[in-house]
C-alpha positions in Angstrom: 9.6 -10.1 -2.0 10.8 -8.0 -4.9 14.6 -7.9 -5.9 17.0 -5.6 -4.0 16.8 -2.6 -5.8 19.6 0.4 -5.4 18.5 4.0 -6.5 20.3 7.2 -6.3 18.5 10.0 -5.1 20.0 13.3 -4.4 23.3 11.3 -4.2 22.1 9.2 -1.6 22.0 5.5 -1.9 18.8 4.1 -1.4 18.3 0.5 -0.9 15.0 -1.2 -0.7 14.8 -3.5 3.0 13.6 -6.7 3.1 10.4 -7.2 5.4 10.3 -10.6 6.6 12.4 -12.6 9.2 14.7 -10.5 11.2 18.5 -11.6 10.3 22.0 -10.8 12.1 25.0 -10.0 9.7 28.1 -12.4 10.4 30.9 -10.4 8.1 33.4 -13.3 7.4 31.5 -16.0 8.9 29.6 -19.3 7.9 26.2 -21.2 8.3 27.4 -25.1 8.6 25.0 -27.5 6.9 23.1 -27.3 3.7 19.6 -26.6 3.3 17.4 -27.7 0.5 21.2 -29.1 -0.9 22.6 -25.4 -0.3 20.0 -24.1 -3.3 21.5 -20.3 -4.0 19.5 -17.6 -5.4 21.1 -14.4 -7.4 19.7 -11.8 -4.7 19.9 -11.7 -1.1 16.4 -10.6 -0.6 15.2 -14.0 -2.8 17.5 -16.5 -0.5 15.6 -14.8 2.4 12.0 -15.1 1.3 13.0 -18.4 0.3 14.7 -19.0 4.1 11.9 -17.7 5.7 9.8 -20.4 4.0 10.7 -23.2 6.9 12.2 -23.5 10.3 15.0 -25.9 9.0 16.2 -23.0 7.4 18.6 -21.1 9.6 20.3 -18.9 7.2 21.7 -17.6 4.0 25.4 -18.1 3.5 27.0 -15.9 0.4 29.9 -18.2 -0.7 30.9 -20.1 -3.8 29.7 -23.3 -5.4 32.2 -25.2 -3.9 31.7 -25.5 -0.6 27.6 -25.7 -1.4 25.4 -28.5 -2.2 24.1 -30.1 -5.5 21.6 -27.1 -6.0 24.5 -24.5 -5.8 24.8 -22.9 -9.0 26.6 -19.7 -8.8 23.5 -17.8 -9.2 24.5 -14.3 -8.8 27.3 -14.5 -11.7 30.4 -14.6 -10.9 31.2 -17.4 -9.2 29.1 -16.7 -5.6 25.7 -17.4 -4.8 23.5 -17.0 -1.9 23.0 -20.6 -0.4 20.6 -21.7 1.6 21.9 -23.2 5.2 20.5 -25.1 8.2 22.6 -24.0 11.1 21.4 -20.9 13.1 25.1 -20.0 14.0 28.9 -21.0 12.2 32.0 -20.1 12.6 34.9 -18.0 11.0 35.4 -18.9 7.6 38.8 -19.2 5.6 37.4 -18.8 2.2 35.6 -14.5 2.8 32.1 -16.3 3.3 29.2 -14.3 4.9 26.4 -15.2 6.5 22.9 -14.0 7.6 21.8 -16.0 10.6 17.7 -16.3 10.9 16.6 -14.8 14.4 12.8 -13.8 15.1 10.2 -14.0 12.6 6.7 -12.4 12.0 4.1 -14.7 14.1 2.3 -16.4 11.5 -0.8 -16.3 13.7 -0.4 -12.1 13.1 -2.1 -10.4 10.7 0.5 -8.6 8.6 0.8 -6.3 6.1 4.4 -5.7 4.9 5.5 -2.1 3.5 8.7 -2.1 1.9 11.3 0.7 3.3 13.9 2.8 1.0 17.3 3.1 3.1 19.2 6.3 3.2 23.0 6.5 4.5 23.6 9.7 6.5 20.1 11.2 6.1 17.4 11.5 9.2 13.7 11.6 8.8 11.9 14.4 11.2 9.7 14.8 14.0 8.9 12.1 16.6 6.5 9.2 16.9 5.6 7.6 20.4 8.6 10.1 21.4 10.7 8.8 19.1 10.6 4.9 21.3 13.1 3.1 20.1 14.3 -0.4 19.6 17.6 -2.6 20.0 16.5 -4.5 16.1 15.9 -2.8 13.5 13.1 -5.4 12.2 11.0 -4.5 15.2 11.6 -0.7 14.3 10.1 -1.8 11.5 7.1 -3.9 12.3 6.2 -1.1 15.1 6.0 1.8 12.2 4.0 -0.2 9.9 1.5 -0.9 12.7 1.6 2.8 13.2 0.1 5.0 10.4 1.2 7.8 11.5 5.1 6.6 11.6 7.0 7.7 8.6 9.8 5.9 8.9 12.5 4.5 11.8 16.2 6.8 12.3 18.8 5.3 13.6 20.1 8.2 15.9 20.9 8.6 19.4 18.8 9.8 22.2 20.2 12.9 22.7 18.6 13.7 19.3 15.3 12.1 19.9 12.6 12.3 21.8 11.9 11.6 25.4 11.4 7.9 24.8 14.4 7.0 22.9 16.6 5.2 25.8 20.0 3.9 23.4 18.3 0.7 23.0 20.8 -0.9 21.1 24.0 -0.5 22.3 23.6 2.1 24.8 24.6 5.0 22.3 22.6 4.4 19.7 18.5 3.6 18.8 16.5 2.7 16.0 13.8 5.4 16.6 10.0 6.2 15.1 9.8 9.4 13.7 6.7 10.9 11.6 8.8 12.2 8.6 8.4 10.6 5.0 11.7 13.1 2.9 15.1 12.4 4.0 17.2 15.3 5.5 21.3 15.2 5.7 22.3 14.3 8.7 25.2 16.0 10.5 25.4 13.0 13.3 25.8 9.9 11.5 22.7 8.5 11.2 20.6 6.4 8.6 17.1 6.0 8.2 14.5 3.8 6.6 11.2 5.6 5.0 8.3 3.6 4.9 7.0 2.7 1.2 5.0 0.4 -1.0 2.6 -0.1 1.7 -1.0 -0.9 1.7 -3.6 1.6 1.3 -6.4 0.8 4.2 -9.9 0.1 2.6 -12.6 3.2 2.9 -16.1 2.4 2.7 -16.8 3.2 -1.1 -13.3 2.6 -2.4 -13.6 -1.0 -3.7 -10.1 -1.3 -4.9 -7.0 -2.3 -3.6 -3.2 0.3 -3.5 0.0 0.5 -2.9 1.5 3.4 -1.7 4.9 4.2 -2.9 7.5 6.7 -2.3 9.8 8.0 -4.8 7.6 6.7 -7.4 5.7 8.1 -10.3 3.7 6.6 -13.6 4.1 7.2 -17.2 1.2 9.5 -17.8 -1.5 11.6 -16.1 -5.0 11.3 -17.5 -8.0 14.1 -16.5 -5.0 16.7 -16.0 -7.7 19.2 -15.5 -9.4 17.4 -12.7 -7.4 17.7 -9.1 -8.4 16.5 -6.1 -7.6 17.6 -2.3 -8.1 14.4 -0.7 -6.3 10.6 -0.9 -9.8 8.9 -0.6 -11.3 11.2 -3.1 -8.9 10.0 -5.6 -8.7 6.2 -5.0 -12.8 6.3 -5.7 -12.4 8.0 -8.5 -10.0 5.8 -9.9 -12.3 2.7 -8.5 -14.6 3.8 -11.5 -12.0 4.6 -14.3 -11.0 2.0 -16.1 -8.2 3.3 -17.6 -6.6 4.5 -14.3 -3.9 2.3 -13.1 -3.4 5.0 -10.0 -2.8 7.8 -8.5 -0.4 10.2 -8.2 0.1 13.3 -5.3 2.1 16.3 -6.9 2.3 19.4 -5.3 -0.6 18.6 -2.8 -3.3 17.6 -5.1 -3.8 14.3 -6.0 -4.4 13.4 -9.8 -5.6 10.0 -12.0 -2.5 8.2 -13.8 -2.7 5.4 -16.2 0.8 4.0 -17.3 3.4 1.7 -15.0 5.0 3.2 -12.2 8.8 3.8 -12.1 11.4 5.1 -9.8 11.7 9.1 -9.6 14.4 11.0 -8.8 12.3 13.4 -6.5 10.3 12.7 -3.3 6.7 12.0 -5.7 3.9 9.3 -4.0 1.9 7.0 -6.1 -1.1 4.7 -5.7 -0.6 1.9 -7.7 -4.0 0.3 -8.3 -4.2 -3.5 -7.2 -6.8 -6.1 -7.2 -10.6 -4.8 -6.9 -13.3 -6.2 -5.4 -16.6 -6.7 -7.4 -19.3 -4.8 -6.6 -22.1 -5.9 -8.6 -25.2 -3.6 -6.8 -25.0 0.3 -6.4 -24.6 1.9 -2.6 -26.0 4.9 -1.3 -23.5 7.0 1.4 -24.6 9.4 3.5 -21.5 11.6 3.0 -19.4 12.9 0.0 -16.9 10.9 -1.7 -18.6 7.6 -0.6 -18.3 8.1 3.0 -20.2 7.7 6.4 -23.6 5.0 6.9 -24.3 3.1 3.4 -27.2 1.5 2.0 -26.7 -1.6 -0.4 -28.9 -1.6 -3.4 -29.2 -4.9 -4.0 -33.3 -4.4 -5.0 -36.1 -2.2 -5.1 -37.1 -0.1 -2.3 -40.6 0.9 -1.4 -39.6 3.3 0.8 -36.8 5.7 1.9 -35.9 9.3 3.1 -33.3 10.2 0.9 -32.5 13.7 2.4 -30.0 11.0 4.9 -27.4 10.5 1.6 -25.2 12.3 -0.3 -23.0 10.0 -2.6 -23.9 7.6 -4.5 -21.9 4.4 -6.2 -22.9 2.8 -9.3 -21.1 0.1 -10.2 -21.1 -0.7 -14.8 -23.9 -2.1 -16.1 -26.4 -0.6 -13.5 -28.6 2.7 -13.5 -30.5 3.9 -10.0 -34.0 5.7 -10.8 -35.1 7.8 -7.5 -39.1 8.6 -7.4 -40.4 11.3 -5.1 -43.7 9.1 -3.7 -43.1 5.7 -2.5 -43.9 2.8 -4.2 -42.6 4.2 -7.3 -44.8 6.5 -7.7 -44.8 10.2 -8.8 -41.7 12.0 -10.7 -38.5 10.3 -11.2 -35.1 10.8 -11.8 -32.2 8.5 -13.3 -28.5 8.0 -12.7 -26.3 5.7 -14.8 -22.8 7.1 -13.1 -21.7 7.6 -9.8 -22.2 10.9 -8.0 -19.5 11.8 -5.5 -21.1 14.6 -3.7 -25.0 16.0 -4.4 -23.9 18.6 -1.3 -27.9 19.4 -0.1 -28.7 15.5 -0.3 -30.5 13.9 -3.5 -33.9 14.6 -1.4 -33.4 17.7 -2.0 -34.1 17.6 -5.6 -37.5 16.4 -4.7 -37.9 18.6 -1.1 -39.5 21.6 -3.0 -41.7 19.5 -5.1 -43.1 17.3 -2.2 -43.7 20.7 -0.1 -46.0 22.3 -2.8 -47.6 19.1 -3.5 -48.3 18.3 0.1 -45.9 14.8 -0.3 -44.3 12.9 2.3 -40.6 12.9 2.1 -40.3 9.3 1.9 -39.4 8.3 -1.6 -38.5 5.1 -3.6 -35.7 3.8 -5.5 -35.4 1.2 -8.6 -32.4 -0.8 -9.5 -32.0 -2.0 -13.5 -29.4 -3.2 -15.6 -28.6 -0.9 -18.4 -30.4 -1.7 -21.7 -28.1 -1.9 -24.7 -28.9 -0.9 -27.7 -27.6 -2.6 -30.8 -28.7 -1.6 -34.1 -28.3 -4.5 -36.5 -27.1 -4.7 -39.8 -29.7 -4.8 -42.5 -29.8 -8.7 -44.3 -27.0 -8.8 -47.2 -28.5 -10.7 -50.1 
């Protein structure tokens, strides 16, 4: 998990939450017992990740070198570090210790797919999800919006505010709710929220790349500036096939290529950070726009196909598609050597004409080569 990271955004302090084991603050307290000899770490995000590593771990204790173990170095600086301990409760402590004690944990067994959250003091987030259901812990306010894609974030507000599932569930006042909005609004009651960020973009058939989505991000540069497009999937594909995209960013509505790193912004701006892709060595045929709906892997020749069914094509580097308007690769023929994101009456329609006047079948063919590269060599130097 990354470092805790503070930003300041409109004034409000925003503070990335750690997404891992669910932990209970004990302000002036102690964890007995060391852990891997009381080993501290310089952020209380790393001592965590580290914790939730192993059950013998039972919590993080932020005190000096002194009353840690052999692997207790005052990491963080000036003079404290964040120790690892193996007692899931302590006592009071004499020397302005405190401790995080390790409650519930993600089931391993679980699929899970962390998104990071940006905290906001005295700001709410908008509109209800599930009726604004609420929960007694936070980190299950969590988990529950990231399994939601529609959930925006989690408020912690009361249920005269929320919606008609919100019940008080933490103390009997107070909630950690769902709600749909992602842009933080001042709050006149008190509350804080968490907006979800840095959270994995699901796959789409066609968009063979991995993203992050991140709010209050942006990157370095835009490239194709003139090129805009009105959809999320439309853009990841598009970036699938650009090499020198490193993501995407949504300004104003529209989405747009970026290459660059991404970096904090000072305004509510979304970026796609491109990840690892997936190899896709043979081209795909889509039956709708954008590389959407049935597909059709390439991975030969085909004899035989009715090509008025598909409407976007993939083509990975290195390959070219030639479509012939008889089967058996006969008759005219036509060759791609980039994707196509949207032929909008169907690539058989470039042959429907011709087969009608020629008395043809629709059923076409399709060949699948590597590119041919030509080098031109250097004439012999005597």
């Amino acid at each position: 998990m990354k470092n805790l990271s503070v930003l300041l955004i409109l004034g409000l302090a925003i503070s990335q939450v750690y997404c891992g084991c669910a932990y209970t603050t004990g302000f002036g307290a102690f964890s007995g017992y060391c852990y891997n000899d009381c080993k501290d770490y310089a952020t209380l995000s790393e001592a965590m990740a580290a914790c939730d590593s192993s059950t013998s771990c039972g919590g993080v204790t932020f005190s000096q070198r002194q009353y840690g173990g052999g692997a207790s170095t005052n990491a963080i600086g000036n003079g404290y570090g964040y120790q690892l301990r193996a007692s899931y409760s302590g006592g009071p402590s004499t020397v302005r210790e405190t401790t995080w004690f390790k409650s519930t944990c993600p089931d391993p067994h679980t699929p899970f797919e962390p998104c990071d959250y940006a905290q906001g003091q005295g700001v709410f987030l908008a509109d209800c999800v599930q009726g604004c259901k609420d929960f007694s812990n936070l980190n299950d306010a969590l988990n529950a919006c990231r399994a939601d894609p529609s959930c925006g974030g989690v408020t912690f507000s009361r249920k005269e505010i929320g919606g008609p599932a919100a019940t008080n569930a933490f103390d009997g006042v107070w909630g950690f709710q769902l709600r749909a909005g992602s842009v933080f609004g001042v709050s006149q009651c008190g509350e804080s929220s968490y907006v979800k960020q840095k959270c994995p973009v699901s796959q789409v058939q066609g968009t063979y790349c991995n993203y992050s989505k991140q709010s209050y991000q942006n990157f370095a540069n835009l490239i194709q500036r003139d090129i805009q497009y009105t959809t999320e999937q439309s853009a990841l594909t598009a970036c699938d096939s650009t090499p020198d995209c490193t993501g995407v960013v949504l300004n104003q509505g529209s989405f747009y290529l970026a290459t660059g790193t991404s970096s904090p912004s000072t305004t509510n701006s979304v970026a796609y950070t491109k990840g690892t892709c997936n190899v896709i060595t043979y081209p795909i045929l889509f039956s709708g726009c954008n590389f959407t709906g049935s597909q059709v892997n390439l991975t030969s020749d085909l004899a035989q196909i009715d090509l008025r069914q598909y409407k976007s094509l993939y083509i990975p580097a290195g390959k070219s598609v030639r479509f012939y308007t008889k089967s058996n690769f006969k008759g005219n023929n036509n060759v791609y050597t980039t994707s196509v994101y949207c032929q909008s009456q169907s690539f058989g329609s470039v042959f429907i004409q011709k087969a009608y006047s020629q008395d043809f079948s629709f059923e076409t063919s399709i060949q699948v080569r590597d590119l041919k590269v030509n080098r031109k060599l250097k004439p012999n130097q005597n």
